[in-house]
mmCIF file of the N, C-alpha and C atoms, coordinates in Angstrom:
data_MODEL
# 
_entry.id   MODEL 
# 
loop_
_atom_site.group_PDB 
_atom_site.id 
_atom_site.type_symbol 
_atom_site.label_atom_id 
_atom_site.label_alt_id 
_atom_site.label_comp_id 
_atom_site.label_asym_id 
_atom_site.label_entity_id 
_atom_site.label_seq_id 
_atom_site.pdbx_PDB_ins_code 
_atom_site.Cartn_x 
_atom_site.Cartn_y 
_atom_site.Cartn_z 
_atom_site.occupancy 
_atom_site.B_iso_or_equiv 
_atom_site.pdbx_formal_charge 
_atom_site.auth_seq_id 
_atom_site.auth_comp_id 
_atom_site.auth_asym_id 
_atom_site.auth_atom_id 
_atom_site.pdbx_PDB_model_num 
ATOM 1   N N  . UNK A 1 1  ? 116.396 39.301 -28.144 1.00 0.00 ? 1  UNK A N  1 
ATOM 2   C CA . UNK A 1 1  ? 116.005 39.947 -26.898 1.00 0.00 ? 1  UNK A CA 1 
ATOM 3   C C  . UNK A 1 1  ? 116.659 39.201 -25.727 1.00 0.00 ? 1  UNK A C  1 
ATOM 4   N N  . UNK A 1 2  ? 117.008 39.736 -24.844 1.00 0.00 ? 2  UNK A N  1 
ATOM 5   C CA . UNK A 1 2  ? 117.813 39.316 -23.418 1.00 0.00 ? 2  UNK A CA 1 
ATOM 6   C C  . UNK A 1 2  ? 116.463 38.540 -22.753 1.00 0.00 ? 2  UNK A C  1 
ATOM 7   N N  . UNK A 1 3  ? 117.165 37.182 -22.440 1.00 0.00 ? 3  UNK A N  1 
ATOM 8   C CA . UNK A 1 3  ? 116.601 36.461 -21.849 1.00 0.00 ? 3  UNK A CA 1 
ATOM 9   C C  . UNK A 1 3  ? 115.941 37.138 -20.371 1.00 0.00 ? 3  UNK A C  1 
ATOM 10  N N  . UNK A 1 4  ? 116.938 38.004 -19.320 1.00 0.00 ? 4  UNK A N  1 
ATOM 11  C CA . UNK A 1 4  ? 116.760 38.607 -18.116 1.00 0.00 ? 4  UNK A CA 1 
ATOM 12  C C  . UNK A 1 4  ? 115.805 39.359 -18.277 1.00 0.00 ? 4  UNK A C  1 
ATOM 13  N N  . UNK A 1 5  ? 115.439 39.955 -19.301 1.00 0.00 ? 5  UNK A N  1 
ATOM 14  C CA . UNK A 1 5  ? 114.060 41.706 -19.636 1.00 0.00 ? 5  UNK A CA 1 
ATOM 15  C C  . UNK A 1 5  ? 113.176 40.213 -19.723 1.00 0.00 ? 5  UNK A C  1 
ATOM 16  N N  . UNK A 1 6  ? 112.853 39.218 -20.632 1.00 0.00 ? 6  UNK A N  1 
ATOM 17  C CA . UNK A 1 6  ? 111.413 38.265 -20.661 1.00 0.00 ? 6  UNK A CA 1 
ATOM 18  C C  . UNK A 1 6  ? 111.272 37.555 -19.904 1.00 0.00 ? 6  UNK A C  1 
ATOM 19  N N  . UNK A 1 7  ? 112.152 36.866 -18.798 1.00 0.00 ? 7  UNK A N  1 
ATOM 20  C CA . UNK A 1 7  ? 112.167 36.656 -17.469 1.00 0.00 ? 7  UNK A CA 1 
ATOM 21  C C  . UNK A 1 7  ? 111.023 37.832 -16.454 1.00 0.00 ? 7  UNK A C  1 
ATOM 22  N N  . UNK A 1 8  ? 112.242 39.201 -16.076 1.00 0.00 ? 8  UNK A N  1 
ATOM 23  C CA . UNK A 1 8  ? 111.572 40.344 -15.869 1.00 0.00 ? 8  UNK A CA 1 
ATOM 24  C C  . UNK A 1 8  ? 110.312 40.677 -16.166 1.00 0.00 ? 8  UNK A C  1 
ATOM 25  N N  . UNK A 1 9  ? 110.354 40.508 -17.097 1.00 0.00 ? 9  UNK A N  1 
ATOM 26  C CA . UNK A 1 9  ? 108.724 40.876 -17.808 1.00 0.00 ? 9  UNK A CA 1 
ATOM 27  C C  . UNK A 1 9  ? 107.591 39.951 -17.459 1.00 0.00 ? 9  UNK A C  1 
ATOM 28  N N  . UNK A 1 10 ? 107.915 38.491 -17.437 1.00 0.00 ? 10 UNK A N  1 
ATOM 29  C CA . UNK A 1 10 ? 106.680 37.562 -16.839 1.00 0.00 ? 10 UNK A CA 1 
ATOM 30  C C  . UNK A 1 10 ? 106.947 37.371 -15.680 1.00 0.00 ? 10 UNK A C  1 
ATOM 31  N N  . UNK A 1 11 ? 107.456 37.822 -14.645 1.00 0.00 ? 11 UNK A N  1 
ATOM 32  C CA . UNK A 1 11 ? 107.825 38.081 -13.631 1.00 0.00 ? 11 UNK A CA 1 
ATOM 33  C C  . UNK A 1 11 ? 106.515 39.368 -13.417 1.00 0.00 ? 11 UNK A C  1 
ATOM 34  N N  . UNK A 1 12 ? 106.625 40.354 -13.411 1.00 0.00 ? 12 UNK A N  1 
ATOM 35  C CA . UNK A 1 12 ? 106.041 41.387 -13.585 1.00 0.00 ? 12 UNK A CA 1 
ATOM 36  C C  . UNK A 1 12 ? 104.601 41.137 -13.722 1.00 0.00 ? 12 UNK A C  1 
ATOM 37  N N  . UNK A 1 13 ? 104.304 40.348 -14.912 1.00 0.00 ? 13 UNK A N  1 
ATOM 38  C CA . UNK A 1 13 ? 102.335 40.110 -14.942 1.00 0.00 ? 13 UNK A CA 1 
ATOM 39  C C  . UNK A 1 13 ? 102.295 38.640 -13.861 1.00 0.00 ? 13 UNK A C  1 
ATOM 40  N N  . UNK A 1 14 ? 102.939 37.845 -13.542 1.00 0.00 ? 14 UNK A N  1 
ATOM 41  C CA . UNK A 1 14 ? 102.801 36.935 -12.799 1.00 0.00 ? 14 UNK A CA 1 
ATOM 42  C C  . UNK A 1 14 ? 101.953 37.938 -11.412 1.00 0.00 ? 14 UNK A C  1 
ATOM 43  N N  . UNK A 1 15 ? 103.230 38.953 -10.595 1.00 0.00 ? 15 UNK A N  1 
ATOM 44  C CA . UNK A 1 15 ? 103.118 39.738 -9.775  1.00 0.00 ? 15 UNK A CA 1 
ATOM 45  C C  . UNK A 1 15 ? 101.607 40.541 -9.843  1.00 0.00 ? 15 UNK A C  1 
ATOM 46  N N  . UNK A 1 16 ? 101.246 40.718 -11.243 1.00 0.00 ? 16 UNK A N  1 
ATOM 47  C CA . UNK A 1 16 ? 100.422 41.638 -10.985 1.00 0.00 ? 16 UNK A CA 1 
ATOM 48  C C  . UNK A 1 16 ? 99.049  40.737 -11.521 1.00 0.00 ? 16 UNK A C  1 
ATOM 49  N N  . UNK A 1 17 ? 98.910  39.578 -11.513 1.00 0.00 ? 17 UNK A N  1 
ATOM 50  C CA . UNK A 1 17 ? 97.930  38.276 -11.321 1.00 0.00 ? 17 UNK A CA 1 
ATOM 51  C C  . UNK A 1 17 ? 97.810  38.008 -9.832  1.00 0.00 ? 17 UNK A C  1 
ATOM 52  N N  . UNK A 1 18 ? 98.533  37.882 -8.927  1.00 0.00 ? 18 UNK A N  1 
ATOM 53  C CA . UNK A 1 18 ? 98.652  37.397 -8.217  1.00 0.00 ? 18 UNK A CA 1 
ATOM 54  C C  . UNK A 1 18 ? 97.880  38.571 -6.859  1.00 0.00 ? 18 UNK A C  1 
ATOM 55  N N  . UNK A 1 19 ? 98.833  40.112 -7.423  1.00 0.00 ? 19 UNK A N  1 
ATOM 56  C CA . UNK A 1 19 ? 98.119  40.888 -6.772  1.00 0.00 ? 19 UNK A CA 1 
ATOM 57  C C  . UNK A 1 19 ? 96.805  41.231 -6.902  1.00 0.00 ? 19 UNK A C  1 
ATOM 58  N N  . UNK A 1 20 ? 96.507  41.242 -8.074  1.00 0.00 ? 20 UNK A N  1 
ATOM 59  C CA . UNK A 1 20 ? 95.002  41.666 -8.713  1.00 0.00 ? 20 UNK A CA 1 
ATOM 60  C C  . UNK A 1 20 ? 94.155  40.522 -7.815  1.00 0.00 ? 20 UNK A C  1 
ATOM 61  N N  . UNK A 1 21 ? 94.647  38.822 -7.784  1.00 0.00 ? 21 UNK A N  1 
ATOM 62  C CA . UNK A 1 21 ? 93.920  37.703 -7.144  1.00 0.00 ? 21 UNK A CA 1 
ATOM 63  C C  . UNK A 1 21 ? 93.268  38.215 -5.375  1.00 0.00 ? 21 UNK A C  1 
ATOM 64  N N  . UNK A 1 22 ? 94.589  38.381 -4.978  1.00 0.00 ? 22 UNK A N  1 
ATOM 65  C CA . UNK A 1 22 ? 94.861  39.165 -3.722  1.00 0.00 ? 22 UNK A CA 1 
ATOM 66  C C  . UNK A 1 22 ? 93.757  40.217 -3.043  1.00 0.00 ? 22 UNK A C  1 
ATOM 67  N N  . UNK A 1 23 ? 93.707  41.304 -3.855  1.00 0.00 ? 23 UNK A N  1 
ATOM 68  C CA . UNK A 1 23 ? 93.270  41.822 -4.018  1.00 0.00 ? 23 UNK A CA 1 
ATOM 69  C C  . UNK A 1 23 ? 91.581  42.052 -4.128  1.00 0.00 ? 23 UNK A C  1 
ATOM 70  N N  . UNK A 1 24 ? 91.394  40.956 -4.715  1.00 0.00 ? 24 UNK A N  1 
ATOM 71  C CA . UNK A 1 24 ? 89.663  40.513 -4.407  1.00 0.00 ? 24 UNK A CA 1 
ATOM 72  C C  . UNK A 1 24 ? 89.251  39.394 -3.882  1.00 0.00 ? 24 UNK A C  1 
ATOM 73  N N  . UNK A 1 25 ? 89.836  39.339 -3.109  1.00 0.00 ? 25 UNK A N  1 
ATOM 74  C CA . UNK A 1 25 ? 89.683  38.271 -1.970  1.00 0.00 ? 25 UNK A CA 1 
ATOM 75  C C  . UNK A 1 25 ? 88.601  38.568 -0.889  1.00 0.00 ? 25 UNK A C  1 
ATOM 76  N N  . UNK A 1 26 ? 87.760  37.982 -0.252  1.00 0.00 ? 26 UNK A N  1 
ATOM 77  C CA . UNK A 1 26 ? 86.541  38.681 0.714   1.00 0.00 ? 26 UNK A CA 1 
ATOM 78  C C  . UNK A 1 26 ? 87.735  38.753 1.920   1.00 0.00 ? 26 UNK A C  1 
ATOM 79  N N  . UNK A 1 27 ? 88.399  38.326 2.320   1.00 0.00 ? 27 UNK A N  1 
ATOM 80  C CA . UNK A 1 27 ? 89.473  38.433 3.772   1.00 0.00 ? 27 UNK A CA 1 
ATOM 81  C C  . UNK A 1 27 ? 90.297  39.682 3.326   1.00 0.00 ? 27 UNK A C  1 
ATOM 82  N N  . UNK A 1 28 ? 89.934  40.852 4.202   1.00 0.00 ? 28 UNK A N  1 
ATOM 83  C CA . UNK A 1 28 ? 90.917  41.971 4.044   1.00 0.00 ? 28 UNK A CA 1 
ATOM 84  C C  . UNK A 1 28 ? 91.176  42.224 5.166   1.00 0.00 ? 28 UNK A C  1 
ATOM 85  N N  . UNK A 1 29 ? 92.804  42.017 5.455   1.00 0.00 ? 29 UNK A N  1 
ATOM 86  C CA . UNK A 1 29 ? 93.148  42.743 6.778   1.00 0.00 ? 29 UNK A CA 1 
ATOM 87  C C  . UNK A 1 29 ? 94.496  42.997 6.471   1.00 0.00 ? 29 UNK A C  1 
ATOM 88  N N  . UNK A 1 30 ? 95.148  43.652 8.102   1.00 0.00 ? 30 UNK A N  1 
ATOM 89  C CA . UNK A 1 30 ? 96.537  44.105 7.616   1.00 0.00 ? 30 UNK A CA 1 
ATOM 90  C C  . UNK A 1 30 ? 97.662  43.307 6.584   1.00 0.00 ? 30 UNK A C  1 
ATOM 91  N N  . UNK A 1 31 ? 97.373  41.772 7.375   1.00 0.00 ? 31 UNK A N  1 
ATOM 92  C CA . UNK A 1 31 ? 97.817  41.285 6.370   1.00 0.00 ? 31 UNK A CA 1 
ATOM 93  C C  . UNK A 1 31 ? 98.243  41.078 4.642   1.00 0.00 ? 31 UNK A C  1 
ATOM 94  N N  . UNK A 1 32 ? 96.937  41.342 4.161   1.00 0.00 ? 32 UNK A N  1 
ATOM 95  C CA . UNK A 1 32 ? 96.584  41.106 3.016   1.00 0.00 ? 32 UNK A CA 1 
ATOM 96  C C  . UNK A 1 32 ? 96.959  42.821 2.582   1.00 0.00 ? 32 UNK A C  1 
ATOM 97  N N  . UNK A 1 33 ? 97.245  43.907 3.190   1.00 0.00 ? 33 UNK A N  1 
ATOM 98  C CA . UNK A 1 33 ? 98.011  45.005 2.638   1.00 0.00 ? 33 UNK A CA 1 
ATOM 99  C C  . UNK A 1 33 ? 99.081  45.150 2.964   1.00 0.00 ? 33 UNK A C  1 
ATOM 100 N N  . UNK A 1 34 ? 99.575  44.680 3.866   1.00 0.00 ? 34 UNK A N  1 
ATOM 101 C CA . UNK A 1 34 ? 101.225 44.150 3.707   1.00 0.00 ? 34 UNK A CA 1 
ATOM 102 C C  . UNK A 1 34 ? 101.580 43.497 2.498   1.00 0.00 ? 34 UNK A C  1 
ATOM 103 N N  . UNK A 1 35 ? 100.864 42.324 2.064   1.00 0.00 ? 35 UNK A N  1 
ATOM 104 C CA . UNK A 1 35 ? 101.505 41.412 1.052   1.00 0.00 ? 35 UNK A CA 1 
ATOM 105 C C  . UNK A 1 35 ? 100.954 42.401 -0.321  1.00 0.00 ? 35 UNK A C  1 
ATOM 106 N N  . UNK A 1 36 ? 100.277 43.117 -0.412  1.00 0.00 ? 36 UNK A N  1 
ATOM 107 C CA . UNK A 1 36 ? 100.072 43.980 -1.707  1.00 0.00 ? 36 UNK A CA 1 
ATOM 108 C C  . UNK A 1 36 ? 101.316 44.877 -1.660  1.00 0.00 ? 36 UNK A C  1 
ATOM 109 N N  . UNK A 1 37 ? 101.512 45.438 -0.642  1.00 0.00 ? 37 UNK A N  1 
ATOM 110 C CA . UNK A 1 37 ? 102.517 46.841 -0.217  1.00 0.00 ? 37 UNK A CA 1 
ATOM 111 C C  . UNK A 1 37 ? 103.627 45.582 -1.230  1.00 0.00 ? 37 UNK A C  1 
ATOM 112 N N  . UNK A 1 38 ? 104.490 44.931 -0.600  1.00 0.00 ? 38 UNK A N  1 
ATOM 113 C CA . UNK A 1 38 ? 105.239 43.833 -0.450  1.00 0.00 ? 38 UNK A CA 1 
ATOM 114 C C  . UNK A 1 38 ? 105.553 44.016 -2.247  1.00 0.00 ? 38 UNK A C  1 
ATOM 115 N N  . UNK A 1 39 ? 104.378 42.888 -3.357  1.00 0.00 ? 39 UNK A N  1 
ATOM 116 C CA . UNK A 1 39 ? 104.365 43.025 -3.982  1.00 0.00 ? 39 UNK A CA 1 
ATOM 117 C C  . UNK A 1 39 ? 104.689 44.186 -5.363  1.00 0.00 ? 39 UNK A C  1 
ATOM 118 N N  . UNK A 1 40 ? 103.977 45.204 -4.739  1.00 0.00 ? 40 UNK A N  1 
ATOM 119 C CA . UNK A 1 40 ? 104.069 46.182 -5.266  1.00 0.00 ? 40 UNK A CA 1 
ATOM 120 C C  . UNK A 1 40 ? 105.609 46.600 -5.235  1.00 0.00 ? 40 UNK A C  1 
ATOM 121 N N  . UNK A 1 41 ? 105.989 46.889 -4.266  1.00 0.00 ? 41 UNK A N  1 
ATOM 122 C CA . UNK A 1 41 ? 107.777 47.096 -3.991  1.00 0.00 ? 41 UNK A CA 1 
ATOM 123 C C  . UNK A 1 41 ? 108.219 46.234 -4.615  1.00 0.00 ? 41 UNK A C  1 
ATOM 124 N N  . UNK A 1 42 ? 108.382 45.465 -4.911  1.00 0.00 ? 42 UNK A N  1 
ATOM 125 C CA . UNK A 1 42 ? 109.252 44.298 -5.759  1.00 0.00 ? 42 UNK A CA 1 
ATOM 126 C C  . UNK A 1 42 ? 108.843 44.718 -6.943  1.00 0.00 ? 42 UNK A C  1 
ATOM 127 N N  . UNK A 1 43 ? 107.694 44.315 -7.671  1.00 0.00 ? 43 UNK A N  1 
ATOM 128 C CA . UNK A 1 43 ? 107.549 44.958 -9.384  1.00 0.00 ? 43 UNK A CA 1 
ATOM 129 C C  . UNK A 1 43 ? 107.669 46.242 -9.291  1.00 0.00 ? 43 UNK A C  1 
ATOM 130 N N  . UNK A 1 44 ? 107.963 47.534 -8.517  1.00 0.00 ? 44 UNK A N  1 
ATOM 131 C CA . UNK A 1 44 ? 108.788 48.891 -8.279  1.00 0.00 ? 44 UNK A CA 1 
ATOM 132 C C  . UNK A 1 44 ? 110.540 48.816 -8.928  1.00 0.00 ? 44 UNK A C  1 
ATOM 133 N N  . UNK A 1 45 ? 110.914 47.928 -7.903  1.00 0.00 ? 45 UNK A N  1 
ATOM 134 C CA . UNK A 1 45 ? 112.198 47.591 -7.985  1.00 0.00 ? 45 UNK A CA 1 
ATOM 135 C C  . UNK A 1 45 ? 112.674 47.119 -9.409  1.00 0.00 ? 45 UNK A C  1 
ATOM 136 N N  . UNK A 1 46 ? 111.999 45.924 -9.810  1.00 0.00 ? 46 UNK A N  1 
ATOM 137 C CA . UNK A 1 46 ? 112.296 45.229 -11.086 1.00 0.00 ? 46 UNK A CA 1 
ATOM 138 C C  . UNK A 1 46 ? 112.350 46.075 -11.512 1.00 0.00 ? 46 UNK A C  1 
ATOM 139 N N  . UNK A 1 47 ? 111.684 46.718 -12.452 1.00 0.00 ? 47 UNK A N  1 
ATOM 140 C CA . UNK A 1 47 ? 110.793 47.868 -13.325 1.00 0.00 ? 47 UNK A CA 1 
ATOM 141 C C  . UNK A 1 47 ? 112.312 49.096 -13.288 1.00 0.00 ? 47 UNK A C  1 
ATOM 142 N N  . UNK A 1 48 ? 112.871 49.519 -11.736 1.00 0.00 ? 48 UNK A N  1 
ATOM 143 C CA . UNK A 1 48 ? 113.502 50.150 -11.476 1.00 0.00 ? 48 UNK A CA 1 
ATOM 144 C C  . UNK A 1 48 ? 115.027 49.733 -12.305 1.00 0.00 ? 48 UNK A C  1 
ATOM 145 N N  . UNK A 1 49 ? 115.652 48.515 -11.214 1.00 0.00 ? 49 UNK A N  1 
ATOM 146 C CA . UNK A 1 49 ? 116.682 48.232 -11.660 1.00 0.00 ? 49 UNK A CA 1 
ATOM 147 C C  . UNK A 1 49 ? 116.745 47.296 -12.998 1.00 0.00 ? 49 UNK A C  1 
ATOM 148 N N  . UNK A 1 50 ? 116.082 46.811 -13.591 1.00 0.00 ? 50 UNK A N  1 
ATOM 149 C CA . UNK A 1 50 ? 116.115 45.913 -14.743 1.00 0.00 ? 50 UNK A CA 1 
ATOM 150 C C  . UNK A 1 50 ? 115.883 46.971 -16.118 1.00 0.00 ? 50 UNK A C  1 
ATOM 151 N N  . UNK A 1 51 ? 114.514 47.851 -16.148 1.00 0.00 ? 51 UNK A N  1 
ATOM 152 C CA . UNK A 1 51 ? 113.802 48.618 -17.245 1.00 0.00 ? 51 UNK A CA 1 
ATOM 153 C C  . UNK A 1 51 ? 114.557 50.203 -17.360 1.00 0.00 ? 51 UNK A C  1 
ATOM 154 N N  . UNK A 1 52 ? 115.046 50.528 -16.394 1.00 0.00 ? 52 UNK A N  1 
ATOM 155 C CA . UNK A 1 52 ? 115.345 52.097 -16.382 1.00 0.00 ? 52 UNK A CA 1 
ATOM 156 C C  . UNK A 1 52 ? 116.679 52.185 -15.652 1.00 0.00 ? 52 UNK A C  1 
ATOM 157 N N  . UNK A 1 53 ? 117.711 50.552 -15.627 1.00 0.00 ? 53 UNK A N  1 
ATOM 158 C CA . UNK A 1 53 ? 118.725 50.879 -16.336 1.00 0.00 ? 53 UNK A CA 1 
ATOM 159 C C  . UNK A 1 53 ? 119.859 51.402 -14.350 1.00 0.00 ? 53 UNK A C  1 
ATOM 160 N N  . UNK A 1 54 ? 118.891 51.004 -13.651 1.00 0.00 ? 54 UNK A N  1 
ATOM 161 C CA . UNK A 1 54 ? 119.143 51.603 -12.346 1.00 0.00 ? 54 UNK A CA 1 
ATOM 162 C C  . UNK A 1 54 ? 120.807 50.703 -11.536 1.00 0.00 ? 54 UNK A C  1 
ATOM 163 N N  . UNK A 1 55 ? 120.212 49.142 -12.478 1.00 0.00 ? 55 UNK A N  1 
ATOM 164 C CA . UNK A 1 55 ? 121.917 48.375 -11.911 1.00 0.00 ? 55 UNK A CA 1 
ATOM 165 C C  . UNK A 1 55 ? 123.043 48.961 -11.832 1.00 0.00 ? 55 UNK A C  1 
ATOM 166 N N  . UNK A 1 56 ? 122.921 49.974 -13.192 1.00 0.00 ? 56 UNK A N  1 
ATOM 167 C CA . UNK A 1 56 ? 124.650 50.227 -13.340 1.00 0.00 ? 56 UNK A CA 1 
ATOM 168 C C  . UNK A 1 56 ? 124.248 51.824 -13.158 1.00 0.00 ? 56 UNK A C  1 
ATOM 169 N N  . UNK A 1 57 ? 123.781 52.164 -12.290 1.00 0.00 ? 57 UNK A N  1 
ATOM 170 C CA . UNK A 1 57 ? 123.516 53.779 -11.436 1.00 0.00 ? 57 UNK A CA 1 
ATOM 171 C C  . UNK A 1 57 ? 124.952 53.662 -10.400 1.00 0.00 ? 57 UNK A C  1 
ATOM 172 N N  . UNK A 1 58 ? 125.302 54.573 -10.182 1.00 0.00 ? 58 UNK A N  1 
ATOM 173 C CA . UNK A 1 58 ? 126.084 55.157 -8.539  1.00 0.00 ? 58 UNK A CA 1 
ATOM 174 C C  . UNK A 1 58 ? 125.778 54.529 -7.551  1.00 0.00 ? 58 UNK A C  1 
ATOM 175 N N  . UNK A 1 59 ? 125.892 53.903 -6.792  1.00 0.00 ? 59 UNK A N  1 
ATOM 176 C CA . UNK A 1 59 ? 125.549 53.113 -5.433  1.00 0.00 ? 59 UNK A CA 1 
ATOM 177 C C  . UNK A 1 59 ? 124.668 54.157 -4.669  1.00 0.00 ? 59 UNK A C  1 
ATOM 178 N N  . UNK A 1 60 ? 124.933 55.710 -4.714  1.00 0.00 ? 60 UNK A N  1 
ATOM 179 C CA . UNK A 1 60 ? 123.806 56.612 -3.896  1.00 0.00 ? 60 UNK A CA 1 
ATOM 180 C C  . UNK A 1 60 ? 122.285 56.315 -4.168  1.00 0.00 ? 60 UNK A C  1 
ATOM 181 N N  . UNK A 1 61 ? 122.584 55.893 -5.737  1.00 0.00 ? 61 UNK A N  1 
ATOM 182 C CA . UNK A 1 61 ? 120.968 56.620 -6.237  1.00 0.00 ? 61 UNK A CA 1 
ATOM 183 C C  . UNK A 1 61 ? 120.216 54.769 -5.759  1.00 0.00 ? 61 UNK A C  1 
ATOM 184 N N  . UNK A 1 62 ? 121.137 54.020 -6.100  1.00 0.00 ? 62 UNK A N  1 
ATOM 185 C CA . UNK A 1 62 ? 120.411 52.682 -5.941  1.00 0.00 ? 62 UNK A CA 1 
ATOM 186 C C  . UNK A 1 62 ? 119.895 52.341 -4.197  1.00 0.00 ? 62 UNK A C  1 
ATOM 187 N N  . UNK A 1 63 ? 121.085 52.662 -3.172  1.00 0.00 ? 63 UNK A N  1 
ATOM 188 C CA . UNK A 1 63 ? 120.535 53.217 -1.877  1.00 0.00 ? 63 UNK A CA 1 
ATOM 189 C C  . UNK A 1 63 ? 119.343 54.011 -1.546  1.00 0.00 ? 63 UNK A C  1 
ATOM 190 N N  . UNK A 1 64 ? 119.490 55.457 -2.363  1.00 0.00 ? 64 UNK A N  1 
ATOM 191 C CA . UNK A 1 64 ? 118.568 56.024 -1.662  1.00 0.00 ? 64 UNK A CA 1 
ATOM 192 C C  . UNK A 1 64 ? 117.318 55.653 -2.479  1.00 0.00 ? 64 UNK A C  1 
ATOM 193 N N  . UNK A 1 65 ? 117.063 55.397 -4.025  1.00 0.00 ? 65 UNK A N  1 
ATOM 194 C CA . UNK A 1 65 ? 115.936 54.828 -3.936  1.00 0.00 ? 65 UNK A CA 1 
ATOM 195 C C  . UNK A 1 65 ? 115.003 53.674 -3.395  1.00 0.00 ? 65 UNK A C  1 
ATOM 196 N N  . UNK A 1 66 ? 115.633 52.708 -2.806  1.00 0.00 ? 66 UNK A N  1 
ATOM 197 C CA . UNK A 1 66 ? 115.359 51.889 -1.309  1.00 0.00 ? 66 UNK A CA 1 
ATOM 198 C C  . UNK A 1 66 ? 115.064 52.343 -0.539  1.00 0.00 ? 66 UNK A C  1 
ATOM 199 N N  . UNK A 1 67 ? 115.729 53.464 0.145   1.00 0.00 ? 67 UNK A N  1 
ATOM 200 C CA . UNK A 1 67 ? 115.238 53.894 1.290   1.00 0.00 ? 67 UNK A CA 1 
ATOM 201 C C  . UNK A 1 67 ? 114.060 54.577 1.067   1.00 0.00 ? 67 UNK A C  1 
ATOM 202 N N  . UNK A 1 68 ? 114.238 55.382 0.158   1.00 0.00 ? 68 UNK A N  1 
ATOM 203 C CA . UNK A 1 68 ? 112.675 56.411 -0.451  1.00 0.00 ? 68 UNK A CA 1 
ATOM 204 C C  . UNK A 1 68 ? 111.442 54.955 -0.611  1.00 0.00 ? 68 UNK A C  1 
ATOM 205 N N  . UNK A 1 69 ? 111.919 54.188 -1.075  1.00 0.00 ? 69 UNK A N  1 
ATOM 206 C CA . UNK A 1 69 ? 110.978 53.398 -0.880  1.00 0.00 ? 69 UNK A CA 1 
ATOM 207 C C  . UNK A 1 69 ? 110.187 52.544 0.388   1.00 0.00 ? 69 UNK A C  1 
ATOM 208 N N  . UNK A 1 70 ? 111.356 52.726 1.216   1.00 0.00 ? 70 UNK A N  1 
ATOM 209 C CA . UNK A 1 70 ? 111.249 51.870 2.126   1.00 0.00 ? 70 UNK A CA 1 
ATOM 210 C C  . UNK A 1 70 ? 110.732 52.635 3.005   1.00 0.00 ? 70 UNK A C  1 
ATOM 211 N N  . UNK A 1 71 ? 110.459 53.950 3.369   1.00 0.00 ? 71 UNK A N  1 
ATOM 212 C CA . UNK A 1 71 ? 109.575 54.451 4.250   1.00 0.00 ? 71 UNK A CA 1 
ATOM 213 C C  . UNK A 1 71 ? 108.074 55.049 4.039   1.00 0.00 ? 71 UNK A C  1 
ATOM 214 N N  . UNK A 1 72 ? 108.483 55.164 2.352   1.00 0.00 ? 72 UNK A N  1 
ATOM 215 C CA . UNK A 1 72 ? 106.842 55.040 1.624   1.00 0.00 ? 72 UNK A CA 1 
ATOM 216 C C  . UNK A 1 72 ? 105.871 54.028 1.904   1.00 0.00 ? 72 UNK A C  1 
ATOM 217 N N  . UNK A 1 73 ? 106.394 52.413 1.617   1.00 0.00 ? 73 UNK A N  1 
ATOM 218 C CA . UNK A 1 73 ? 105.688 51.854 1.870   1.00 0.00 ? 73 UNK A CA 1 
ATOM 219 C C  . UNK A 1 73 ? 105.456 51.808 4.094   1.00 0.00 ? 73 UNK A C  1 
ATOM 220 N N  . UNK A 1 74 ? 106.287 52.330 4.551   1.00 0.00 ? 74 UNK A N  1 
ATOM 221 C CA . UNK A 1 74 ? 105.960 52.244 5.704   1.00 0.00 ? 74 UNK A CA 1 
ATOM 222 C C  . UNK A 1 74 ? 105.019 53.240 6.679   1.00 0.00 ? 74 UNK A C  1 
ATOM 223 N N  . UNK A 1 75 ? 105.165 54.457 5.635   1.00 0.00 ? 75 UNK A N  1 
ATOM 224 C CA . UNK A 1 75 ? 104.202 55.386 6.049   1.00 0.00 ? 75 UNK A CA 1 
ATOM 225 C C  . UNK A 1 75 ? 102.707 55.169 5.625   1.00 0.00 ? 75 UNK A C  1 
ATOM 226 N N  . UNK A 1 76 ? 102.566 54.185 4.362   1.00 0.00 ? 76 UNK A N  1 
ATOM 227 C CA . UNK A 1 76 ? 101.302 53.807 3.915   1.00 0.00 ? 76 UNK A CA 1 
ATOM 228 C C  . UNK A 1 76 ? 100.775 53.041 4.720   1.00 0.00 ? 76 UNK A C  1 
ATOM 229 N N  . UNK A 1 77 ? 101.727 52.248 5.186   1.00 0.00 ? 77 UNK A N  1 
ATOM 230 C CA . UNK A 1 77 ? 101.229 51.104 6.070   1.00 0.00 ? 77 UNK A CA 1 
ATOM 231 C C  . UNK A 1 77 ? 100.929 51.293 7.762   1.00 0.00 ? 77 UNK A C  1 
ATOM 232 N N  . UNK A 1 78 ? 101.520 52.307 8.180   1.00 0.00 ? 78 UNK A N  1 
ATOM 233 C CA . UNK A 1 78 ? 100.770 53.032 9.072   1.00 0.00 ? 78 UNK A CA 1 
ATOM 234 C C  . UNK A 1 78 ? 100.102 53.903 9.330   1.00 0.00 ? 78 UNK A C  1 
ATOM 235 N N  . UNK A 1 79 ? 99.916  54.548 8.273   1.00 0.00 ? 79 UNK A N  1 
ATOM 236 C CA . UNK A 1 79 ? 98.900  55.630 8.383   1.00 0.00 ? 79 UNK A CA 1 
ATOM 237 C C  . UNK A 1 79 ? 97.396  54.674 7.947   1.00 0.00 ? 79 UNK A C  1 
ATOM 238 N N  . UNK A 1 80 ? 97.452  53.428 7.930   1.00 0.00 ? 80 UNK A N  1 
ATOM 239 C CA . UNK A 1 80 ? 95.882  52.426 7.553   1.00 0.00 ? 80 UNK A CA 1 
ATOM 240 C C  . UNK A 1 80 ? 94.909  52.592 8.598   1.00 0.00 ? 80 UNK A C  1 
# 
């Protein structure tokens, strides 16, 4: 098995320990859904370009799925 996917991969539950920690914390403010938003986009991405192969995509699709992402999480984050 490729060292980069079991990297990736504990990468991934690290992220989603950390968010889950986050996450039940008694302090909730914008902050603390920024850094979830944050999180979440990054194990998106991994998942994206590492699992489904997205590195060796067309430069469009790897762009515009950034951008699709990048105003998702910004519309979530203002519509709070």
């Amino acid at each position: 098995m490729k060292k980069s996917l079991v990297f990736t991969y504990g990468l991934l539950i690290v992220l989603t320990l950390v968010t889950a920690l986050i996450s039940n914390a008694d302090l909730f403010s914008d902050d603390i859904i920024l850094l979830i938003l944050f999180f979440s986009s990054i194990k998106f991405l991994l998942v994206a370009f590492q699992f489904m192969e997205l590195k060796k995509a067309n430069p469009f699709w790897k762009y515009s799925l950034s951008l699709v992402l990048g105003v998702l999480v910004l519309v979530i984050f203002l519509m709070k």
